[in-house]
N, C-alpha and C positions, 0 to 999 in steps of 0.2 A: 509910531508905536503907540502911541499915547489912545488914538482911537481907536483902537483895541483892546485896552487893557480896560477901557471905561468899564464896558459890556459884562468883559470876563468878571469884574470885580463883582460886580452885582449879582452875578447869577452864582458867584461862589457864596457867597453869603447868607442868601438864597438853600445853597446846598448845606450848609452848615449845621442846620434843624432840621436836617431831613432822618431818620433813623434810618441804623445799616447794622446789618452783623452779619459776619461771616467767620470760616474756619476753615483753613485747609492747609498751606505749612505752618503748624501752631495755631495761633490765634492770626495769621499773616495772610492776605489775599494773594494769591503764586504769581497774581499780575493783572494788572492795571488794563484795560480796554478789551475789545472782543477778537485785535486781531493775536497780543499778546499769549492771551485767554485760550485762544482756539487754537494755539501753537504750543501750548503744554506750559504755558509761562517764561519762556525765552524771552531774549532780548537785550542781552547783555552785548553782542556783538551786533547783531543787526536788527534791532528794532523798526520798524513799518509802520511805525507813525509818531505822529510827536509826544504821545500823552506817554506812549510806552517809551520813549526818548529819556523822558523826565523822569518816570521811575524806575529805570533800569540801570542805565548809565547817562548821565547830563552830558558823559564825551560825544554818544552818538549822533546829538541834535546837528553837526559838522556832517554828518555822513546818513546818507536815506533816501527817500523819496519826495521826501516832503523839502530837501536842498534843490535849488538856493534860494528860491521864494520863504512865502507865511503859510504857516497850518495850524488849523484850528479842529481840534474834536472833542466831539461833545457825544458820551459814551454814558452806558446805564447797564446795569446785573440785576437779574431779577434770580435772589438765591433763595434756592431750599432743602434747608438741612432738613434731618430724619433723625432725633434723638431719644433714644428708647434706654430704661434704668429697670436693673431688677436688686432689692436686695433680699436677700435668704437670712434671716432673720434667727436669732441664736435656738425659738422654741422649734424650728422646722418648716414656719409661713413662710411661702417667696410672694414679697408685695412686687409687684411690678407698674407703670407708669412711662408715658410717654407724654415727652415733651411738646407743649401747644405749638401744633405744626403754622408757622407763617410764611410766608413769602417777604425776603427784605429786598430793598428797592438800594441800589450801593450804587450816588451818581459819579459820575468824573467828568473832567473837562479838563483840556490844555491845549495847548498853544506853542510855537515856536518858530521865533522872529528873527531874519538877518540885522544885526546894526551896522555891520560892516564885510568885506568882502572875507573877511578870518574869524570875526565875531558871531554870536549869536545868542539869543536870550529867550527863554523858556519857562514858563509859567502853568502851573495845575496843583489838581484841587480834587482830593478825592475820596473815599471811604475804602481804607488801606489793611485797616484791622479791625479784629471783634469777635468775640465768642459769648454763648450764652445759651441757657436750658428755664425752660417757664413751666413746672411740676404744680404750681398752685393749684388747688381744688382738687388736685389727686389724690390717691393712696398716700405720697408721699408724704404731702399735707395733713392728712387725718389718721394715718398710721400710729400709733405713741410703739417707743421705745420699751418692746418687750422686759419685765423688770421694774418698769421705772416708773410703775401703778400711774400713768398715764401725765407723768411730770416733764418727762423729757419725749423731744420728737424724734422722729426715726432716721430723720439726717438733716446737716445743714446743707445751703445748698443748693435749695429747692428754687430759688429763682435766682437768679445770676445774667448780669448783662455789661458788657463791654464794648466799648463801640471808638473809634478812631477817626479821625479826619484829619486829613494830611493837606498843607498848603506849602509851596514849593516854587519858591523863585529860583532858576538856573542859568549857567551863563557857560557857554564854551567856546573855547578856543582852539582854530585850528592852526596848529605850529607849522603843516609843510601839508604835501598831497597825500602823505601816508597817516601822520599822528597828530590826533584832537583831545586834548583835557579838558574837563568839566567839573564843575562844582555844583552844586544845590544846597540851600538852606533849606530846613524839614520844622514846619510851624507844626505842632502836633495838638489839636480841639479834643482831647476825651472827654467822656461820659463814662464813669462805672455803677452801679446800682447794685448792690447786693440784698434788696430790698431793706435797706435802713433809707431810703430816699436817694437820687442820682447827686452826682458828684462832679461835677466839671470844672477842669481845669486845664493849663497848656501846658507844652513839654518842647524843645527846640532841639535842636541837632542840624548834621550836616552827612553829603554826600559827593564823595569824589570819585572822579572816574576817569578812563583813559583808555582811547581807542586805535588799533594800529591796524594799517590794511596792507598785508602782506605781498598781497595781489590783486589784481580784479576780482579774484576767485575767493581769497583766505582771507578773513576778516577776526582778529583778535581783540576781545575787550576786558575790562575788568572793572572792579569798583568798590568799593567801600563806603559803611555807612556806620556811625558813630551810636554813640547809646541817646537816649532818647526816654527822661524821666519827666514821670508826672505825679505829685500829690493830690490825691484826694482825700478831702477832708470830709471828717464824720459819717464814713463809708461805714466800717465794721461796728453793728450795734451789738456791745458788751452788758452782761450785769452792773458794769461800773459806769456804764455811759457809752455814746459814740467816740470810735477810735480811728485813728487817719492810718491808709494802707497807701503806700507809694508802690506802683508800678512802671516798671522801664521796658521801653522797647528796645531788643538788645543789638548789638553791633553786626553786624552783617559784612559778612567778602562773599563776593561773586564774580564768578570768570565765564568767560564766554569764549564759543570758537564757530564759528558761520561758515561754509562752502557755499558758494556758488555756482556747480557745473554746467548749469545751461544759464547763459548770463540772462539775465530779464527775464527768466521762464521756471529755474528751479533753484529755491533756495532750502538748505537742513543747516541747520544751528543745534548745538548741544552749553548746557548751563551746566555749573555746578557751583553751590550755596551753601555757605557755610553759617550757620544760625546762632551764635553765642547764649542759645536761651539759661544757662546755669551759672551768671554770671551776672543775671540781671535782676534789678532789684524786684521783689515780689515773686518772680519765678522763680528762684532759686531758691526761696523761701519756701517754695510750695515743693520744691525738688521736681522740674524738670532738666532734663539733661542736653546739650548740643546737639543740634538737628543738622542732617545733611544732606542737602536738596540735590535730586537729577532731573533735567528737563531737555527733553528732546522735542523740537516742533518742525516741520516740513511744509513748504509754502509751494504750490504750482500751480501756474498760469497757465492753463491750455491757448490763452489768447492776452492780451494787452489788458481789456476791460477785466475780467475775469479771474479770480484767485478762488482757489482750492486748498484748505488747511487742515491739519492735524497736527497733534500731539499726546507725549504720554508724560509725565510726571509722578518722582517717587521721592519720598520724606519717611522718615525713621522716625518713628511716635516720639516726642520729648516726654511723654509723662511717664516717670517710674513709678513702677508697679512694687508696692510693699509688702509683700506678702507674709503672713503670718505677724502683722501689726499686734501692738497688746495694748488693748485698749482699754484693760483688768486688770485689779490689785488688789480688790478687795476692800477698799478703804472709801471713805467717802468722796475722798479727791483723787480722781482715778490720774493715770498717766498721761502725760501735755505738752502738745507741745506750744512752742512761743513763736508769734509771726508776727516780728516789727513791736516783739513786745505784749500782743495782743494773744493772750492765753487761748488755745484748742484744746479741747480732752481729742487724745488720738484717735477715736474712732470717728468723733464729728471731724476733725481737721481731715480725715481721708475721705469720710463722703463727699464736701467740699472738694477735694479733687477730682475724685473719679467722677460722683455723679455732678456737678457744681460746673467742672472746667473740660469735657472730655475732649480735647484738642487731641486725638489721635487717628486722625486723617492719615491714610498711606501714598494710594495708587491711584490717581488721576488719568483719566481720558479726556480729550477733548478733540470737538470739531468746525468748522468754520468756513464761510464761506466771503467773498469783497465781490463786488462790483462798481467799475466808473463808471458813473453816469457820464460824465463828462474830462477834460482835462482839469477842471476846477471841484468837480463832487465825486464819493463816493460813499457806498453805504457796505457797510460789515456786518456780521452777524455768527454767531456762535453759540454751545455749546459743552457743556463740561461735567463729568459726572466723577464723586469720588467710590469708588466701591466700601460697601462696609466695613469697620473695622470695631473691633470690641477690645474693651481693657477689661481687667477682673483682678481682683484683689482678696483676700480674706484676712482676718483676724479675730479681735474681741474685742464685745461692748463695754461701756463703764457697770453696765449690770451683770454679767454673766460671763463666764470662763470658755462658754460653749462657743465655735467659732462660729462667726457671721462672712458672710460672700457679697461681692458688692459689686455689680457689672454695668458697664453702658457700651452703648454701642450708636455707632455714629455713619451716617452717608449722605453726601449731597447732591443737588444736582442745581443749575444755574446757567441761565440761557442770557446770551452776551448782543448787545446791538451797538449801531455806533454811526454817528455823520461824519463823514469829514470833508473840510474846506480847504481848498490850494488856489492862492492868491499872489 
């Protein structure tokens, strides 16, 4: 094992300075590799490769394709979001702006090694989470806050970036020919920037899992993942100074159920994810509320070499929408609120979300395609588009009674590839 792990370490390291953002359950990637990816994000019961082994459920690394040998995949997302903000302004201007369109490069790689004929250990590395809008040099930028004889800007906000890297040693055990449990440790590398300068720090957690195969046919899984906190310090720049916002990646259940009616030839899995986002540090601060994932993906082979993929996936926005906010009183210290201490006049504390965080992805499509080269390689590829989805909110600014509108809207799309090695 040891000559294996060399390699892998190096090129994780490697990936660790590499920038990634993404957005689609929450700030949460729906799944890890391109055959995951191209299956709606599945994978809770019968993952198709190792790296989706690792972050789906560490039970399944007992049960797959990639048993009873070694697998190695080395996978890459090339995403791009479409983030577009308008706010309608208390005198009747709608400034609008669109966010510096990029292409992010989100790598992965993992692994998964027999140690024994019931053992098995499992390693990966990947760009898991992330959200973020880049308004600089816009209207948003150069707009001042109607009122505010050109003192105050017209939202906070305006650049925002989050970014996640997940490291994951796993081990599973299979108890009998039907039931395997699994563990992972979750090393967690962020970055957040809210333009006061980037902030990195780690965050650790764990992931337990457990797979039961009913039949050749029925495969049942499930798993659980723990909360997952990181401080950053001197992130939020105040009038009083820089101020530290702690973020947690929240606890997660997920269940899975796989058929297989053509053995080796037709596989459909169905997920369902449960997202504790209102319960976690930083987000619940900001008030998003429990997210509840469905994923459906379908795999068919017309031949041995050959795989044919789809999927569809759907998530419930976590961001509440506060409508009729009052962000007027008339007084010089308008209405605020407090996050981790860290004073908001209410109106900037909701641009900040809506336009700052718009994590309100819904309805995922994806597609995908595998080919064996050989009994030893194969190459993946895929596919994934989220349709648009818009938040809006209204209320008032700390200058005026008259109410303000405050909209983003958001779509992605992100094309999945992937080697893999059987050894």
């Amino acid at each position: 094992m040891r000559r294996y792990l060399s390699p892998f370490l190096s090129v994780f390291f490697v990936l660790l300075f590499m920038g990634f953002a993404s957005a689609t359950n929450g700030d949460n990637l729906m799944a890890i590799g391109p055959i995951a990816r191209s299956m709606g994000g599945v994978g809770v019961a019968a993952p198709q490769d190792a790296i989706s082994a690792v972050f789906a459920n560490p039970a399944a690394m007992c049960f797959g394709p990639y048993c009873p040998g070694t697998e190695v995949n080395f996978g890459g997302t090339l995403f791009m979001p479409t983030v577009d903000a308008t706010v309608t302004t208390s005198d009747g201007n709608v400034v609008s702006a669109s966010s510096d369109k990029k292409v992010y490069a989100i790598p992965a790689i993992g692994l998964s090694v027999p140690i024994t004929n019931s053992w098995r250990f499992g390693l990966a590395a990947y760009g898991v989470s992330g959200l973020g809008v880049d308004y600089r040099d816009t209207a948003f930028d150069t707009t001042p806050l109607p009122g505010s004889g050109g003192a105050y800007p017209l939202v906070q906000g305006a650049y925002t970036q989050l970014q996640i890297m997940k490291f994951s040693p796993s081990i599973a055990y299979q108890v009998n020919n039907n039931l395997s449990l699994g563990l992972g440790v979750h090393i967690d590398y962020a970055n957040l920037d809210l333009r006061n300068g980037s902030s990195f720090n780690y965050g650790i957690g764990a992931q337990l899992g457990a797979i039961y195969k009913a039949s050749d046919m029925l495969t049942l899984g499930a798993t659980y993942i723990t909360p997952q906190e990181v401080d950053h310090q001197n992130v939020v720049g105040t009038p009083g100074g820089s101020r530290d916002l702690k973020l947690e990646s929240p606890q997660q259940i997920g269940v899975g159920i796989s058929v297989e009616p053509i053995r080796n030839a037709l596989l459909v899995e169905v997920d369902g994810r449960w997202i504790n986002w209102s319960s976690a540090t930083g987000y619940d601060d900001f008030d998003w509320k429990d997210q509840w994932v469905l994923a459906l993906g379908v795999q068919y082979k017309p031949t041995k070499q050959l795989a044919l993929r789809a999927g569809y996936n759907y998530a419930n926005n976590p961001v509440n929408e506060h409508n009729n906010f009052v962000g007027f009183n008339g007084t010089p210290n308008p209405p605020t609120t407090f996050v981790q201490g860290i004073p908001f006049p209410n109106y900037y504390y909701e641009t900040f979300r809506i336009i700052g965080f718009p994590a309100v992805a819904k309805q995922h499509v994806s597609f995908g395609i595998g080919y064996e080269l050989s009994n030893k390689f194969a190459l993946n590829a895929g596919y994934t588009h989220a349709f648009e989805q818009t938040i809006s909110e209204s209320g008032t600014t700390p200058t005026s009674p008259t109410p303000v509108t405050l909209k983003s809207t958001l779509s992605e799309d992100s094309v999945e590839f992937g080697i893999t090695w059987r050894f």
